[in-house]
Phi, psi and omega in degrees: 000125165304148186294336159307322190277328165285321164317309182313302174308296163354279176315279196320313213282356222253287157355299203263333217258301187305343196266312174281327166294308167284004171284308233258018171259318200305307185303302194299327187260004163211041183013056210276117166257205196092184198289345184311306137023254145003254151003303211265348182254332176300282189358301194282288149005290201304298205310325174302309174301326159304317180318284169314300149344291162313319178267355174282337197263350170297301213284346172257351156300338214151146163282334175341305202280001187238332208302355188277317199291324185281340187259353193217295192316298167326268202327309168304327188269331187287300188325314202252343171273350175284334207296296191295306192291349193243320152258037172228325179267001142322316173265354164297291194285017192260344173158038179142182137280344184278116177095007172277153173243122171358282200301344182295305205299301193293315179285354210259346176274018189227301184294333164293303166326328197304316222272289175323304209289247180021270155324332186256327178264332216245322228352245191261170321276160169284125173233215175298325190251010154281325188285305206272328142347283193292314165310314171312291186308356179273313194267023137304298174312318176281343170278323195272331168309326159297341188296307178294350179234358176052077180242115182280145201247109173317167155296304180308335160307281155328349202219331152283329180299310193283249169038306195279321190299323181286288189313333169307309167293304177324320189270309188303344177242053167268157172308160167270144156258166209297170185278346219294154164278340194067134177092173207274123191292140172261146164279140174288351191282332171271026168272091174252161164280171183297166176236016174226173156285173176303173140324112201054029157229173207239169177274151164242066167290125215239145152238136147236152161255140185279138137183173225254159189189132150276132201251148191254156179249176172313272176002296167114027084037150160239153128201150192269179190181204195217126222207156174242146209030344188139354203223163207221088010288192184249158196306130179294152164254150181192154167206194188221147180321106160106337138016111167243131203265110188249087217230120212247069174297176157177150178248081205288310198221354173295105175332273206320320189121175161192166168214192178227112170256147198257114207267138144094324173305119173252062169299162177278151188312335188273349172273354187314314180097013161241148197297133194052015168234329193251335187192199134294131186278148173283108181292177162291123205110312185287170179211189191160132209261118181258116174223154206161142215263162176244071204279352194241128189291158112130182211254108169253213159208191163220154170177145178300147207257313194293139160045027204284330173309315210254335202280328176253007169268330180289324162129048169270054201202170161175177205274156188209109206238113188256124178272160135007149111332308161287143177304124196267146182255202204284160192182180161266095204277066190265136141289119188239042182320129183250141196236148158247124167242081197083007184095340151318099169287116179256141175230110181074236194255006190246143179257005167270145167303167199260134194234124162272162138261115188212155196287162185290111188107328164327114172304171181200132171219111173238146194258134167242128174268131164248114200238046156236178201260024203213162180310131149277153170215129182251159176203121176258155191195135211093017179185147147286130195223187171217151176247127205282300177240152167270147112084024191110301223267150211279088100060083150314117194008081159291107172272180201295102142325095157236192161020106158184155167228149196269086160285120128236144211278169179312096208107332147340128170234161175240046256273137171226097191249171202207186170233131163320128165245183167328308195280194153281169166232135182228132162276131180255130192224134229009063148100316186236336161288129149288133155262329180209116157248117214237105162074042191307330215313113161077019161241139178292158184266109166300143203272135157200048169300319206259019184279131171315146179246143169287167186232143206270004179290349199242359193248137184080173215257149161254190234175139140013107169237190201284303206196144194231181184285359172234064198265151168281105201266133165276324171241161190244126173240100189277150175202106127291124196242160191222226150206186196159197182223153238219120160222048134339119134094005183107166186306112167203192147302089208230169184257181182178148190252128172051034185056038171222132169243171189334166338273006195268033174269136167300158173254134198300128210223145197176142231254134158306134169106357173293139180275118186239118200251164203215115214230101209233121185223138211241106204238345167278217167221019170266117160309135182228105173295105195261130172196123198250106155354149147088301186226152188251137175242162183279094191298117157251313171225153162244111176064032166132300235241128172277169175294120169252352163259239203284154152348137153231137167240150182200158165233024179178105174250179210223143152238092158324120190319133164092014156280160180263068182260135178239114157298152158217169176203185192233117190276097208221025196200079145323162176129214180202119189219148185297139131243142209185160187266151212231006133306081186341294184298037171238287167337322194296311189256040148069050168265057149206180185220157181255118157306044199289139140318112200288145193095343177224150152257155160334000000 
């Protein structure tokens, strides 16, 4: 059973176990005899005892996934149901329910309730003042029942609820502790690119303006939207390998501000494009100049860093493809960013599939972008294909591919090249949408729900890398991401890293030249696309299990709920840089962290 799958059981059995205390606490209080009774407290028993069970069997995924259950939930529900089975089934078994007493029942039915609620508000970790919390919120629950049933309520009762509830509180709305780095701080903003190109490469120069534009779609659809010229994406950028890239941002009419972040790109820190760590946001009226050498071949995007949750949905993004040096030869090149716009799927600028005509023998590359914030799944169908590259980076002998489907996680890219064939080729995007048809005539959009998805931990040959899992690491970074609750900006709801969210997650701090191994874990039920600024890092196991085909480096991996990953990277790009899921919205409700470099700050 998946660990996911076990979380789920867990929750339900956690349920059932809360469900059942309160029948047989419901029965006992209204004194109903005969066996119902009984019956409803073994029930409750059996379930209590699954309970413990489930979390014990969490606790061998990992402690991530238990530790709330093992330091609190559990312990409280065995304690008050052996308490409620020691003072109730005596009198249950002596005639009945009339003279069993209620209240045992009812708390051991709280104590249980305690453990989900916990887990769904508070998650990991549970420290003291979650423990004195949640004990609180049980002896309320037993106070307003006793009241309500006219049970005289001890004092000593009354005076530990309030007590654990104050004390409890208190520590949760305690200071973070500081951020600070030690020594004397540097700006990442003054981490610029070169101001010349490599040898025998040329300047490249791009303007873009940020502004609000109402749009006619293919379709003839209007929605309105937030554009770099006028148009949804905004103009690709492109170079060739040693190239310097000179990009003339200004901001005509965007409230909020913007900047341009280069996704997947290891610019030097001050070109990065996020807002209070690298720069300032360009307000309206403003500008601002990104220059940076185009030392790494292969398909990236830009999009805005300021409000990027509401700012790339709005259309604040476009494709960024660095060629080779040398001539490539002639072919079909396609940049394919696939968009949700207004509930519109835009492919490139059209929300109709994209249609070719291309000759028998042609090379074909088509580069995929996912620039929304939840998973794509691609499938080409009519051809054999290979997929070269990830995230840019090139694929050891990646092989031939057929019937598969393609999960790519949010931010993410795929490169997919081929030789044209006689027939058609159609891109399928979730099982069933044609999106790219190469040479349409007279062909159906092949069903490809039920096509397997591959998986890249298993694909392509393996091959050399810089440093492995059994390298000595100077630094270790763990991030359990979860939800929980934020009282950040006032009480609310956030996703959080090691149970804390933005802006209070401390910041993960690491030495130029440190081997940094990076251990990311999914204790929810949401996908979280984890992606760190700055550096591409090197998958060594998922759940365990290391990569048996190619290398993979990547800069945006999808961590699947009950999943595990460990990463590793080489701290080699001073500055200070975001990590962070790449669900906007989840960022957005305070799923990230600032990486610093000793010596530097926002």
């Amino acid at each position: 059973m998946s660990t996911s799958a076990l979380i789920a059981l867990d929750l339900l059995v956690a349920v059932l176990v809360t469900a059942a205390w309160l029948a047989a606490a419901g029965v006992v209080a209204a004194g109903r005899r005969g066996r119902l009774a009984p019956v409803l407290l073994a029930g409750a028993l059996a379930l209590t005892v699954a309970r413990a069970a489930s979390a014990l069997l969490l606790a061998g995924r990992g402690w991530w996934f238990a530790q709330e259950k093992l330091v609190l939930a559990v312990p409280l529900l065995l304690a008050a149901a052996g308490y409620a089975a020691a003072r109730t089934l005596p009198a249950l078994l002596r005639g009945g329910a009339p003279g069993a007493p209620a209240m045992p029942l009812f708390m051991a039915a709280f104590s249980a309730a305690v453990g989900p609620v916990v887990t769904m508000v508070i998650g990991y970790p549970v420290g003291l003042s979650g423990a004195l919390v949640a004990l609180a919120l049980v002896g309320a629950a037993g106070l307003v029942t006793a009241r309500a049933t006219n049970v005289r309520i001890p004092a000593a009762a009354v005076a530990l609820t309030v007590l654990f509830g104050l004390v409890g509180g208190g520590l949760a709305v305690r200071p973070t502790p500081g951020h600070a780095h030690g020594g004397d701080h540097l700006a990442s903003s003054a981490l610029r690119g070169p101001a010349t190109p490599a040898p025998g490469g040329a300047v490249r120069r791009y303007d873009l303006t940020a502004q609000t534009a109402t749009l006619t779609l293919p379709s003839g659809r209007r929605v309105d939207a937030w554009t770099f010229n006028g148009t949804v994406p905004g103009p690709p950028v492109a170079a060739r390998q040693g190239d310097l890239l000179e990009v003339h941002l200004r901001n005509r009419d965007i409230t909020p501000g913007v900047t341009l972040h280069w996704h997947g790109y290891d610019v030097p820190a001050g070109e990065d494009g996020v807002p209070g760590v690298t720069q300032d946001a360009v307000t309206p009226g403003g500008e601002f100049v990104y220059r940076f050498r185009a030392d790494q071949v292969g398909t990236y995007w830009y999009h805005t860093h300021e409000v990027s949750d509401r700012g790339v949905k709005l259309g604040l993004y476009g494709s960024f493809v660095v060629y080779p040096r040398a001539a490539q030869s002639a072919g079909l090149d396609l940049a394919l960013p696939v968009h949700t716009l207004a509930g519109a799927t835009l492919v490139g600028d059209t929300d109709q599939p994209v249609e070719r005509r291309v000759a028998p023998g042609t090379p074909v590359r088509l580069r995929l972008t996912d620039t929304d914030d939840t998973p794509r799944r691609f499938a080409l169908a009519g051809v054999a294909y290979r997929l070269v590259a990830v995230d840019g980076n090139d694929l050891n002998a990646p092989g031939e591919l057929t019937s598969v489907t393609l999960r790519l996680p949010a931010g993410g890219r795929y490169d997919l090249a081929f030789t044209m064939p006689v027939g058609p080729v159609t891109l399928v995007l979730n099982g069933d949408t044609a999106i790219v048809r190469l040479n349409p005539d007279g062909a159906a959009t092949p069903d490809a729900r039920s096509w397997p998805e591959l998986d890249l931990l298993g694909y392509g040959s393996p091959a050399p890398t810089p440093f492995g899992p059994d390298d000595r690491f100077d630094r270790d970074l763990s991030m359990v991401l979860d939800r929980g609750l934020s009282l950040s900006g006032g009480l609310q709801h956030a996703f959080t890293i090691n149970g804390r969210a933005f802006p209070d997650v401390p910041t993960q701090v690491v030495a130029e030249g440190d081997l940094v191994r990076m251990t990311v874990v999914n204790r929810g039920t949401a996908t979280h696309p984890w992606h760190l600024h700055g550096h591409r890092v090197l998958v060594l196991s998922r759940d365990g299990r290391g990569p048996t085909g190619t290398p993979l480096l990547l800069d945006t991996f999808d961590v699947r709920p009950g999943e595990v990953w460990q990463v590793a990277f080489r701290a080699d790009n001073p500055g200070v840089w975001m990590n962070h899921c790449h669900n906007l919205s989840h960022a957005d409700k305070g799923m990230m962290a600032h990486l610093a470099y000793r010596g530097f700050e926002p």
